[in-house]
C-alpha positions as CSV (number, residue, x, y, z in Angstrom):
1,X,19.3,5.6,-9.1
2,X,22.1,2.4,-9.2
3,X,20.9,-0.1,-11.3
4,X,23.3,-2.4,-10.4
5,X,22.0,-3.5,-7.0
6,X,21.1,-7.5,-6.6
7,X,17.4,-7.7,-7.1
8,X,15.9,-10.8,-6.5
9,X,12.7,-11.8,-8.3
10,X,11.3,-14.9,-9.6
11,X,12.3,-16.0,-13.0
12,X,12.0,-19.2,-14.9
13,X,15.8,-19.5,-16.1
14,X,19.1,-21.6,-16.0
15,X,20.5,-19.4,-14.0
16,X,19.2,-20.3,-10.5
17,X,20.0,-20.0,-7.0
18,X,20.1,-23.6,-5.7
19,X,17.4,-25.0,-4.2
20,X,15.1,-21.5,-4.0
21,X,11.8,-22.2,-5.8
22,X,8.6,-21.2,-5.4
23,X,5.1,-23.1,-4.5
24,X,4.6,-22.8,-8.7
25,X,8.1,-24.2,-9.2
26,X,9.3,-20.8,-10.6
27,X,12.8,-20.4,-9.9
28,X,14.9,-17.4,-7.9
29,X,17.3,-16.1,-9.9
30,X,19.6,-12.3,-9.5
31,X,18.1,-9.4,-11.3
32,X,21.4,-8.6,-12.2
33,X,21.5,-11.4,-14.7
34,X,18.5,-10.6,-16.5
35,X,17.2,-6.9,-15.9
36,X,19.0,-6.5,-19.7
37,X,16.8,-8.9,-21.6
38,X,14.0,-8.4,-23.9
39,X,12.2,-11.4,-23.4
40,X,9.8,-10.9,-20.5
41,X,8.9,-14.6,-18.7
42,X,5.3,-15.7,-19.3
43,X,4.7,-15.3,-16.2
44,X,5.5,-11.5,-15.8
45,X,3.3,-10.4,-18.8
46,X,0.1,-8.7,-18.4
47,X,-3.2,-8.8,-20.5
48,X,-3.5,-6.0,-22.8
49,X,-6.4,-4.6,-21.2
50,X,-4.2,-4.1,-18.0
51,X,-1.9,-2.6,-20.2
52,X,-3.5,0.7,-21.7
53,X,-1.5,3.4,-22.1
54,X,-2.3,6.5,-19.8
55,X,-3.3,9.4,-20.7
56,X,-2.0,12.9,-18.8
57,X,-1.7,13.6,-15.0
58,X,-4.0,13.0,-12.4
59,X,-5.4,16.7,-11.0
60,X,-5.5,15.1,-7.5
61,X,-5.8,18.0,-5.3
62,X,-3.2,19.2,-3.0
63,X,-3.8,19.7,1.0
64,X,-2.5,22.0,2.7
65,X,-2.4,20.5,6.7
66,X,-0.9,22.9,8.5
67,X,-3.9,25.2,9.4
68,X,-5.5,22.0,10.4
69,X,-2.5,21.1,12.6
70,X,-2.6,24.7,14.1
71,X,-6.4,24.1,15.1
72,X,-7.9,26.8,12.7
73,X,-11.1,25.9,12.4
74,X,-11.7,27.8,9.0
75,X,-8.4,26.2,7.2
76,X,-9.6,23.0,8.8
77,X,-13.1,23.2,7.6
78,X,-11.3,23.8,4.2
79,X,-9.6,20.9,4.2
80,X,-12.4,18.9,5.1
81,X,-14.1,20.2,1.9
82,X,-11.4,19.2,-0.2
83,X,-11.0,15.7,0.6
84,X,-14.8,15.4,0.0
85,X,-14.3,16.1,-3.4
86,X,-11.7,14.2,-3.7
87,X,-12.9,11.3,-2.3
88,X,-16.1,11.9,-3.7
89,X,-14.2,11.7,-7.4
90,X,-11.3,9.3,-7.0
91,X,-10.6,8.8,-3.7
92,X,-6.6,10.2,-4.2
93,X,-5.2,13.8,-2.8
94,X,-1.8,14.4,-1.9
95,X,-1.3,16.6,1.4
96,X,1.4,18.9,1.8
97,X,2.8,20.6,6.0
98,X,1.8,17.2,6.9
99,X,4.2,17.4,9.6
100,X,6.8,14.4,8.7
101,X,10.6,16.0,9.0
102,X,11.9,15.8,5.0
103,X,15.0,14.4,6.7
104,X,13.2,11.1,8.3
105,X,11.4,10.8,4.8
106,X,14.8,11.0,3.1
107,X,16.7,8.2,5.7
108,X,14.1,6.0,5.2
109,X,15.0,5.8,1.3
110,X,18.4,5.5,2.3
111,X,18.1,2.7,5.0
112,X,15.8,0.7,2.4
113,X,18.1,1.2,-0.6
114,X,20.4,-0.3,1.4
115,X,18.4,-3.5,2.3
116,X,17.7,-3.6,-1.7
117,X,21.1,-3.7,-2.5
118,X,22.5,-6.8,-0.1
119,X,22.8,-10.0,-1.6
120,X,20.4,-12.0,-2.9
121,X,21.4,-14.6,-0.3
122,X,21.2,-12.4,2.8
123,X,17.5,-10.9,1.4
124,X,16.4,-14.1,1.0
125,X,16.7,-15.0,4.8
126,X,13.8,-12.4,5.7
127,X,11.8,-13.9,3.0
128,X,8.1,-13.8,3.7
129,X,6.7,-17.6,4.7
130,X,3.3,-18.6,3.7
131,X,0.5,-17.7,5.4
132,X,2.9,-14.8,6.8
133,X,2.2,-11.0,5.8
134,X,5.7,-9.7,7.0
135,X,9.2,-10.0,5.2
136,X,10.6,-9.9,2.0
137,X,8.8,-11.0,-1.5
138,X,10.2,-11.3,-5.0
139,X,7.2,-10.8,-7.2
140,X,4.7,-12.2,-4.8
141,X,5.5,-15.6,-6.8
142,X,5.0,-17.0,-3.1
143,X,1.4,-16.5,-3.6
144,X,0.7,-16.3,-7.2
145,X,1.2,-18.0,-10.4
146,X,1.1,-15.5,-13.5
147,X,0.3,-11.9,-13.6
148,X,3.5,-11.1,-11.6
149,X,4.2,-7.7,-10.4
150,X,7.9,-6.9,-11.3
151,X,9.0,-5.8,-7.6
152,X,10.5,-6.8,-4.4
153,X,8.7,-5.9,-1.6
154,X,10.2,-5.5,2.5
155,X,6.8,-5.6,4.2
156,X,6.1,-5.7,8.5
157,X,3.7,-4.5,10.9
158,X,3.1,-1.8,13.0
159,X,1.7,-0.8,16.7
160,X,2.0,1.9,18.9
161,X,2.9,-0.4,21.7
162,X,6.4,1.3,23.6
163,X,6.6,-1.5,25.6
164,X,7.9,-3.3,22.1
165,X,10.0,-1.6,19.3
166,X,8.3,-3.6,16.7
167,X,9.7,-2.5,13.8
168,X,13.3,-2.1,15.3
169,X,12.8,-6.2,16.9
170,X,11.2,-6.9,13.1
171,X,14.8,-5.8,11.5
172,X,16.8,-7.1,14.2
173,X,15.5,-10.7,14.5
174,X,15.0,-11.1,10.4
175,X,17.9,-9.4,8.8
176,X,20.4,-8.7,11.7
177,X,21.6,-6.5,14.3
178,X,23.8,-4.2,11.6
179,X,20.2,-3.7,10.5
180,X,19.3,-2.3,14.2
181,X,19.6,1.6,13.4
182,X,16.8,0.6,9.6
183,X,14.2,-0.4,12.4
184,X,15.2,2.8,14.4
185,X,14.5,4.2,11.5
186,X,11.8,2.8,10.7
187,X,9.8,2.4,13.9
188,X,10.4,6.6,14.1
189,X,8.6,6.9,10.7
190,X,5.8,4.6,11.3
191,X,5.1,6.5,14.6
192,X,4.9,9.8,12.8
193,X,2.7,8.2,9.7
194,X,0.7,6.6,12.2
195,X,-0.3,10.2,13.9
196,X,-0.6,11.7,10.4
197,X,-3.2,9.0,9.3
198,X,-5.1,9.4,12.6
199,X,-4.7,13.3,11.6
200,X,-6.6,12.1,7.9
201,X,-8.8,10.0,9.3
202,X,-10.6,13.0,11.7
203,X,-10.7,15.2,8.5
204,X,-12.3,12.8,6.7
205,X,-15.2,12.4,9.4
206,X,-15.9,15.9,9.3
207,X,-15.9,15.8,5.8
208,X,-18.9,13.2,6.2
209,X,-20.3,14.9,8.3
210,X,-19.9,12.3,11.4
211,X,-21.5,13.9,14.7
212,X,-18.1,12.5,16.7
213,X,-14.8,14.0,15.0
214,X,-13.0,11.7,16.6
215,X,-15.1,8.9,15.9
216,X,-12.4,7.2,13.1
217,X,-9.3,8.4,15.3
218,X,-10.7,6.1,18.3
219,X,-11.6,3.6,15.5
220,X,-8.0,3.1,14.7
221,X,-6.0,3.7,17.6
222,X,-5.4,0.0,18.6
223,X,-4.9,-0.8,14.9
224,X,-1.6,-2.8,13.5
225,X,-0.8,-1.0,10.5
226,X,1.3,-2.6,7.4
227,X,4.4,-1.0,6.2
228,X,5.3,-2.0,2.7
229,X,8.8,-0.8,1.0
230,X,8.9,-1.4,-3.0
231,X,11.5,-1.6,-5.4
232,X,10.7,-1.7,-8.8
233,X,14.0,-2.3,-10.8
234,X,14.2,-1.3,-14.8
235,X,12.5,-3.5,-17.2
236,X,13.6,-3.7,-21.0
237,X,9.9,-5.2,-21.7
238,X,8.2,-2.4,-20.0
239,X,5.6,-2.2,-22.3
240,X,4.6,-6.0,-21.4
241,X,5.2,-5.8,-17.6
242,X,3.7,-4.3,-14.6
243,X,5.1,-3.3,-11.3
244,X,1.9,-3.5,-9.5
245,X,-1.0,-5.0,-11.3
246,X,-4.4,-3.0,-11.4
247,X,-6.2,-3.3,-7.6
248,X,-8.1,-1.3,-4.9
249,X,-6.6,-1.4,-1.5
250,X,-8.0,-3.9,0.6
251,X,-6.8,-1.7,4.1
252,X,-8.0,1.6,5.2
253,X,-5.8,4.5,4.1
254,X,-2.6,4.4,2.5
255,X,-0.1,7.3,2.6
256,X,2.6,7.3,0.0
257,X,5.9,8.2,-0.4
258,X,7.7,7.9,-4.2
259,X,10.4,9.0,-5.3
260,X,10.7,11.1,-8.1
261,X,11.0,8.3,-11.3
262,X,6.9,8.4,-10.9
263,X,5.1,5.3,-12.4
264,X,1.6,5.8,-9.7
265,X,-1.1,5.8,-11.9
266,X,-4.6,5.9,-11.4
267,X,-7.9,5.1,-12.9
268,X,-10.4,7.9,-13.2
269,X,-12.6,9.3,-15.4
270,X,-12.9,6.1,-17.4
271,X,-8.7,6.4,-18.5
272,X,-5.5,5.7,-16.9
273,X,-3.7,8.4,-15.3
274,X,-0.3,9.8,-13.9
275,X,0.3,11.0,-10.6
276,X,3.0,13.6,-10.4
277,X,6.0,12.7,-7.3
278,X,6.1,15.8,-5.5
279,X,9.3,15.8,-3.3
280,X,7.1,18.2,0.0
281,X,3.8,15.9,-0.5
282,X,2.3,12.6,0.5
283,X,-0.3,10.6,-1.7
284,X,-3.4,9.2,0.4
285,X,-5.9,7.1,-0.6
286,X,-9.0,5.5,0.8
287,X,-9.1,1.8,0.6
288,X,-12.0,-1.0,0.7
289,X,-12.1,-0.9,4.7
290,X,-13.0,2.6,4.7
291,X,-15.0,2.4,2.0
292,X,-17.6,0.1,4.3
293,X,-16.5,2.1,7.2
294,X,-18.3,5.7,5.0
295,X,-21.0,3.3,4.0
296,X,-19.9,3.2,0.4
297,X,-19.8,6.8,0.1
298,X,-16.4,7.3,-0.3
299,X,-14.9,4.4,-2.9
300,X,-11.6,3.2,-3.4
301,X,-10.1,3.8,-6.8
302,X,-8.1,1.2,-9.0
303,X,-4.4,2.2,-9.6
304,X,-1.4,0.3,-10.9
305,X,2.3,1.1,-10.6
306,X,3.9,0.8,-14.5
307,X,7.8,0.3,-14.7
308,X,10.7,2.0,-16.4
309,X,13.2,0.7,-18.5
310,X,16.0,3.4,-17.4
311,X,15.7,3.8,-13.8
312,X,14.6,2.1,-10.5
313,X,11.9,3.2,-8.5
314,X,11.3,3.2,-5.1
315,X,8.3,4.0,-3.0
316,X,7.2,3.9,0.8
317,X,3.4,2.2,2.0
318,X,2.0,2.9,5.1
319,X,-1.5,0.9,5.3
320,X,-3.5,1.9,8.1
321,X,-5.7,-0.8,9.6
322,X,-7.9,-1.5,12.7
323,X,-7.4,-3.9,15.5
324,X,-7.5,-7.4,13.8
325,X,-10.7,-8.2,16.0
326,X,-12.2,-4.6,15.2
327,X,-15.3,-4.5,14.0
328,X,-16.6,-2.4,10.5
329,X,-19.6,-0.8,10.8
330,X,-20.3,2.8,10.1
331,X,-20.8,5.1,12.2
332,X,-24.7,5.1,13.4
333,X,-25.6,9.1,12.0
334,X,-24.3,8.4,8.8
335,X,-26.5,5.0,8.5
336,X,-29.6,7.4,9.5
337,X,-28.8,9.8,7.2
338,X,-28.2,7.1,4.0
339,X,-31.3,5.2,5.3
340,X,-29.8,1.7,4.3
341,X,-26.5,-0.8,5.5
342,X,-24.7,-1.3,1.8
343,X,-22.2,-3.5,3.6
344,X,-22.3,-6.2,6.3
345,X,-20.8,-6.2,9.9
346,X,-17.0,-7.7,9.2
347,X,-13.5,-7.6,11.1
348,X,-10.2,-6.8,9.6
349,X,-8.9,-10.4,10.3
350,X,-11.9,-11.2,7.7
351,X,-11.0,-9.3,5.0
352,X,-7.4,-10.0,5.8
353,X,-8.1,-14.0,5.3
354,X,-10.2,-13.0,2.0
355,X,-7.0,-11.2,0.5
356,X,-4.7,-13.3,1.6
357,X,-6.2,-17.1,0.8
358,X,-8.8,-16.7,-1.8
359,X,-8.5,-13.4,-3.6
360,X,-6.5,-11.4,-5.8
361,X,-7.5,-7.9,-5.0
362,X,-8.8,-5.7,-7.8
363,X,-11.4,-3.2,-8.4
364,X,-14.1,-5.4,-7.2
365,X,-13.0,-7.1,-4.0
366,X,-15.2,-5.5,-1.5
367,X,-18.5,-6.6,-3.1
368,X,-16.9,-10.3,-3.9
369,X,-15.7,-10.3,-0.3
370,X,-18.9,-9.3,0.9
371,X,-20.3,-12.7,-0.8
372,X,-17.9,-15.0,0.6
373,X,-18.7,-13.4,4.1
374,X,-22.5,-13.8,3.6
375,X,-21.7,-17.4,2.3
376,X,-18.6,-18.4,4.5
377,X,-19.7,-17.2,7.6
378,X,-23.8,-17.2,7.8
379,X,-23.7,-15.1,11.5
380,X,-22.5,-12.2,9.6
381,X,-25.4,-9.1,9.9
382,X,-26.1,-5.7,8.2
């Protein structure tokens, strides 16, 4: 990986762009001026209990798709099986024939390396504004204070809407038309993750059991997803810092793409660990949303991205997510069969305005959420 690529983060420091500061008055500054000192900013350093080492590799299992995208009911069936135990563990799996060409998974790395490494001036003009969710973010100092993650982030939305190129208007309009052929790019591998979630999501009803197959598929048909593109540059302090702080997923599902640096860890079994790249698999997880869409039966697990002091690393989100207006409720056999509601009726634009303007998300954001609903918003229902 180059190392010498402008990264743009936020950094008390006397060397400052002019005039860029955040809401906390920490100022912007080039990575390339300070990715070689020791002395991590205050506001980059994370509690030690964050901080434990890990210990060995995560034995996520590995699913095989392709019988499943064949139609063969007994590989299918198999699968199913599989992601019940691992959801019913950790909640993480990688799949494997998932059906995404190796050569659109590899030109999306190249089209993002390529936004990573403009200037820190020409980023900075797709920066995310508050109370937005798409563009780019150094650190996420536009929302928080201390705790920082040490990444940049390229995040936009989603929908399976023809009629507009999304993606490809999203790079366009933010970054500029020599960015035209990234949103190609892009919009072609949002479609493909899009049908692979959709894919997950009917494996993991009949892994539930669910009557209706299909009944998650329909769920999220509608949905605008999130696509999130990370870069995590090297950090001399990497036993101080974090890329991405400990937290559940507040969305759906997330499918995964790293490169092969690795720094995915995940907590199970009471300790931190790895989770090997593998250059022919995807990672899924299940997030919060899904975890009240399974009636808590299936839980999202905390995980944390750590940082290297030698190389970069860069890694591909897609967050899959209902219509905005949608509204969470398991499916009605399940509830019969659990005998009890564990979560209240919510939309996605509700647990979107919980994460985004009142809470950091960590491993226990559903059940806060689910008491700022009851007390926010007294209509809401089990």
């Amino acid at each position: 990986m180059e190392s010498s690529s402008s990264t743009v983060l936020f950094l008390p420091s006397s060397v400052v762009l002019q005039g860029q500061r955040d809401h906390c008055g920490v100022s912007l500054v080039d990575s390339s001026l300070w990715q070689k000192q020791t002395n991590l900013p205050a506001e980059f350093t994370w509690s030690k209990g964050d901080l434990v080492s890990s210990h060995g590799e995560l034995m996520e299992p590995v699913v095989d798709l392709e019988g499943f995208f064949r139609g063969d009911e007994v590989a299918t069936q198999r699968a199913a099986r599989i992601i019940k135990d691992a959801c019913m563990s950790h909640g993480f799996f990688q799949v494997i024939n998932h059906g995404i060409d190796a050569s659109l998974i590899s030109a999306a790395h190249d089209q993002i390396d390529n936004f990573f490494k403009l200037p820190t001036s020409r980023k900075l003009k797709a920066q995310r504004m508050p109370g937005n969710m798409w563009g780019y973010s150094g650190a996420h100092a536009d929302r928080f204070c201390s705790k920082l993650p040490w990444k940049e982030t390229l995040s936009f939305g989603f929908n399976d809407c023809s009629l507009n190129p999304m993606v490809v208007n999203f790079f366009k309009s933010n970054i500029g038309k020599d960015f035209e052929q990234t949103g190609i790019i892009y919009q072609k591998y949002c479609e493909a993750m899009k049908c692979l979630s959709l894919g997950i999501t009917e494996l993991l009803a009949i892994s539930l059991g669910i009557n209706d197959r299909l009944h998650y598929r329909e769920f999220f048909e509608e949905g605008c997803s999130i696509m999130r593109c990370n870069n995590y540059p090297t950090c001399q302090a990497s036993d101080l810092a974090l890329g991405t702080g400990p937290h559940c997923d507040p969305t759906s599902l997330t499918i995964l793409h790293q490169d092969q640096v690795g720094g995915l860890e995940v907590f199970a079994n009471n300790r931190w660990q790895s989770v090997r790249p593998r250059d022919d698999a995807l990672v899924i997880n299940i997030g919060d949303t899904f975890t009240a869409l399974s009636n808590g039966k299936y839980m999202s697990c905390l995980h944390r991205a750590v940082v290297n002091r030698f190389k970069e690393r860069r890694s591909l989100a897609f967050f899959l997510c209902p219509r905005e207006d949608k509204v969470v409720r398991p499916p009605q056999d399940l509830i019969c069969r659990q005998g009890t509601r564990i979560y209240p009726d919510f939309t996605w634009s509700d647990l979107l305005e919980f994460t985004q303007k009142h809470y950091r998300s960590d491993s226990a954001t559903l059940e806060n959420f689910t008491k700022w609903l009851l007390t926010s918003k007294p209509t809401a229902k089990f």
